[in-house]
N, C-alpha and C positions, 0 to 999 in steps of 0.2 A: 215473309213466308219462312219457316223453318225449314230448316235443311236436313235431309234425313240422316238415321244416324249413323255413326262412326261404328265399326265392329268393337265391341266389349275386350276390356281385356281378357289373357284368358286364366292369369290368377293375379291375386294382392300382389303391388310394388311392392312393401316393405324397404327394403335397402337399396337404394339403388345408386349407384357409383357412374359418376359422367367422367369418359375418362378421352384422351386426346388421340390415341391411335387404338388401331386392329389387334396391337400387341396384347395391348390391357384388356379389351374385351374377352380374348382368348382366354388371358389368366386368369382373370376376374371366374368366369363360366367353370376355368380347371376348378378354381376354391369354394365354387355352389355357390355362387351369385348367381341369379336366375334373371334380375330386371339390370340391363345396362346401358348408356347412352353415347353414340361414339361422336363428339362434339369434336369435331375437326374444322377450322378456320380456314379461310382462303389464304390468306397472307402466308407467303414462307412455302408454298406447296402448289406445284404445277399443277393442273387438269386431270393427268393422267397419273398421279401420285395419288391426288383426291377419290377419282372413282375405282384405284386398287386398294385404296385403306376400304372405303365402304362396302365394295364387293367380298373384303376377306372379313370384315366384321358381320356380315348379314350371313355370312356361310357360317364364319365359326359361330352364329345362334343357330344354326340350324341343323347344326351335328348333336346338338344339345336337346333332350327333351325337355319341354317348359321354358326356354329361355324368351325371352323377351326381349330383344336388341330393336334401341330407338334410331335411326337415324338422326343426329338435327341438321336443321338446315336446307341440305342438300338433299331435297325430295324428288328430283328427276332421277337423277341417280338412284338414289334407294328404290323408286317406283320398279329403276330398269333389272334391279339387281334380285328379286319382292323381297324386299323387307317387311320383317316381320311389323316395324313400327316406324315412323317419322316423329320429330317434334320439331313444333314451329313456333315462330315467335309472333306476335301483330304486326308487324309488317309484312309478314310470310301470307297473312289472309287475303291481303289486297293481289297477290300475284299467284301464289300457286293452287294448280290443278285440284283441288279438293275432291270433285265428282272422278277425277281419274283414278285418286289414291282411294277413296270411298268404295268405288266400285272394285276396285283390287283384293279387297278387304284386306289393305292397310290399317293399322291402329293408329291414332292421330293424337299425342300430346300437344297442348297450348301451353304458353307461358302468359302469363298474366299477372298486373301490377298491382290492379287499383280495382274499385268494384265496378267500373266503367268497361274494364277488360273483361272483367270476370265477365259479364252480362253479354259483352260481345260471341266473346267466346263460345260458353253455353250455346248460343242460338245456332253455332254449328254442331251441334251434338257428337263431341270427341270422344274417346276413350279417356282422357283422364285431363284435368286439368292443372299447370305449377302457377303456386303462386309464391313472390318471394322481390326483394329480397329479405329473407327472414330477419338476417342481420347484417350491417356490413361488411361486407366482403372488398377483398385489395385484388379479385383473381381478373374482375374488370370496370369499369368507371360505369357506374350506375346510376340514371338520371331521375330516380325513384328512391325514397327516401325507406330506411329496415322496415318491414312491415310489425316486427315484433308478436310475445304472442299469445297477448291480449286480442288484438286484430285479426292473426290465424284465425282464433276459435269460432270467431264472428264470420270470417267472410269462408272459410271452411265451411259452414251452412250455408253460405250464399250460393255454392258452387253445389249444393246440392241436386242431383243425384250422381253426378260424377265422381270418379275418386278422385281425392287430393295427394298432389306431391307440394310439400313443403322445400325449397330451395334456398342456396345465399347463406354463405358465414355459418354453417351447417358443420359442430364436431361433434366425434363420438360421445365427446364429456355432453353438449347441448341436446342430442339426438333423441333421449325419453325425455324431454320437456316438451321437445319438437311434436313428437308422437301423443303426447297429453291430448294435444288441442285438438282431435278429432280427423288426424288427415292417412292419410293409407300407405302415402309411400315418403322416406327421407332421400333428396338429392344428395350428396357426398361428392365433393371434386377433391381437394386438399387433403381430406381425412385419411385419403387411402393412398393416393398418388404418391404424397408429400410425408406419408407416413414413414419412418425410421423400418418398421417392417408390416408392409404393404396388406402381407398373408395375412397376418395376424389382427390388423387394422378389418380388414374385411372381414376376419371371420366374427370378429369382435362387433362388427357393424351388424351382420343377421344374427349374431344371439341377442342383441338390443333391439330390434325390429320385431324380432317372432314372441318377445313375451306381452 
């Protein structure tokens, strides 16, 4: 039986920067990034550090008009906080509340590897779907071989009628190759993070996404 659906987003990803604290979501939003993801790790970071980064990323979207801030991961929390957004990973399918975050109208990003995800996925009818990794990436040890993006173009229909975010080993020099293949939003961790100057990195990132 399908699952009804997830709330739409409520505009095109385009650029979107997954970045590690509530700091960067702030900044990011100062320099007109509008889609952003606060991917914060359990390791390294108490309970109560966890749901103050999330609490202050989900506000600073929402002093913002249009912003778009994902939670990953940690969907109780963002549930408790309303986030505008979650993204989860397959293994997040097996365990979290879906009909809770559904019914909150939460927006629900999937990550997905293989067109076996992709299919999973889908049949929860999300706001948008990632698939990747594009290329490889050193940021974590990935059990999934670069999707490349001959494969994008292809399984970017697969994932049809969703939007596509393309993710993984993702720079601003690769980013209109990325965007070629037919997919709606580019993931960005390194390119802006790790950039020499971050501003600039990101504003560089949505005048490449908006043309």
């Amino acid at each position: 039986m399908t699952s009804p659906a997830f709330a739409p987003l409520s505009s095109p990803i385009g650029f979107y920067p997954v970045v590690h604290d509530a700091a960067w979501v702030q900044r990011l939003l100062d320099w007109g990034v509008r889609t952003v993801q606060l991917r914060i790790k359990t390791a390294g970071h108490t309970p109560a550090e966890i749901e103050r980064e999330v609490r202050a990323a989900v506000e600073a979207g929402k002093q913002v008009p249009g912003a778009q801030v994902f939670i990953n991961d940690h969907w109780p929390l963002a549930l408790a906080a309303g986030a505008y957004g979650v993204h989860l990973g397959q293994e997040d399918l097996d365990t979290a509340d879906l009909a809770a975050l559904r019914s909150a109208g939460v927006r629900l990003g999937l990550s997905t590897h293989t067109p076996a995800e992709l299919a999973r996925a889908k049949a929860v009818q999300p706001s948008y779907l990632a698939i990747g990794p594009i290329y490889p990436t050193t940021l974590k040890v990935m059990p999934y071989a670069p999707v490349g993006l001959t494969q994008l173009k292809e399984w970017a229909l697969l994932a049809a009628p969703y939007p596509v975010v393309a993710i993984g080993g993702i720079s601003l020099e690769r980013l209109p190759g990325v965007l070629a293949c037919g997919v709606d939003g580019v993931a960005v961790v390194s390119a802006v993070t790790l950039a020499e100057n971050p501003q600039q990195a990101a504003l560089e990132g949505l005048r490449l996404a908006a043309r």
